[in-house]
N, C-alpha and C positions, 0 to 999 in steps of 0.2 A: 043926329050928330053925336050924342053922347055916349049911344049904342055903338056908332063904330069905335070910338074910343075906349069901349071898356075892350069890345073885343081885342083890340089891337094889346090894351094892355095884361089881357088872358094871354095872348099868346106869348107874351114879351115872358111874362111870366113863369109859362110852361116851359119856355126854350132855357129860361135860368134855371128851374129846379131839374131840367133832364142833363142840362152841363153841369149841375154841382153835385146828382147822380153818378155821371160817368167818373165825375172827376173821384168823386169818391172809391165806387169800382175800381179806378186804376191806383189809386193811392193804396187799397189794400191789397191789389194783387203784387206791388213792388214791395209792402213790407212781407206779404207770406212768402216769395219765391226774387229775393236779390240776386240774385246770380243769373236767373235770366231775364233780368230786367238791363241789368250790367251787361250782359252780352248785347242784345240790342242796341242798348246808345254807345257802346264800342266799336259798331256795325255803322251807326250810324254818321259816326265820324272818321272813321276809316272813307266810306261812301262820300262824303263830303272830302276828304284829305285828296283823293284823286279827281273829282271835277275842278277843286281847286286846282291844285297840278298843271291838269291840264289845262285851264283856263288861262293861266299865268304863263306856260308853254308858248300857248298862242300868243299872247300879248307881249310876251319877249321878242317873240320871230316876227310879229309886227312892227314893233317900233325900234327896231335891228338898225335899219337906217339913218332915223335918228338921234336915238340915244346911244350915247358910248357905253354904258353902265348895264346895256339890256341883257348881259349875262347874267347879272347878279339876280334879276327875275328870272332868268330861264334853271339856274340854276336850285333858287329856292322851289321853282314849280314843280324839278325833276326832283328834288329830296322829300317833297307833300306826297307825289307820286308814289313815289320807293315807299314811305309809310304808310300811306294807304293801302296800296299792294300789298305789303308786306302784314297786314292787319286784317286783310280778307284772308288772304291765305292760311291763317289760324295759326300761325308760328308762335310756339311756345312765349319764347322770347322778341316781340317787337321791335323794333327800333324805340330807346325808350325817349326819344330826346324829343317828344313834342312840341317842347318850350323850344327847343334850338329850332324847330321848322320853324315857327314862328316868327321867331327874331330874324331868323334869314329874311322872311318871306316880308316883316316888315320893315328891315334892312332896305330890300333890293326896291321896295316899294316908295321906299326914303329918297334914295339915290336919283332914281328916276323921274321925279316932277323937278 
């Protein structure tokens, strides 16, 4: 009994020191090289800006029927869209109002319960 416990807590162990490894590894790769660490999670929520999009798209044109207000999600979804899109596509200048997709998106999110 006690043997399978220590093992268990070998391994509990090993799997901490290899995550506080990695995590280290990636902690000094973002201080030697920020600009492509920034590019990634730029990437990363652009990626996120249009499933949200689309997501909210869909659940506009679903509840079409019953809510009156279901433009205002359809139309936050399609402004996520346009900035995600518009953030893959590598355009110098963005759309910079990410705060305004937001408030739209939890505007229309408001309206609608």
């Amino acid at each position: 009994m006690m043997g399978s416990i220590r093992r268990k807590h070998r391994r509990a162990w090993l799997a901490l020191v290899a995550r506080g490894l990695l995590a280290l590894a990636i902690g000094v790769y973002l201080l030697l090289r920020p600009l492509d660490s920034l590019a990634v999670i730029a990437m990363c929520i652009a990626i996120w800006a249009v499933l949200s999009g689309v997501t909210e798209v869909a659940h506009a044109l679903e509840i079409r029927s019953t809510v009156g207000s279901w433009w205002l999600l359809f139309l936050g979804g399609f402004i996520s869209i346009g900035f995600g899109v518009a953030s893959v596509n590598g355009r110098r200048r963005a759309p910079k109002p990410p705060a305004m997709t937001t408030a739209l998106t939890s505007f229309s999110r408001a309206s609608t319960r």
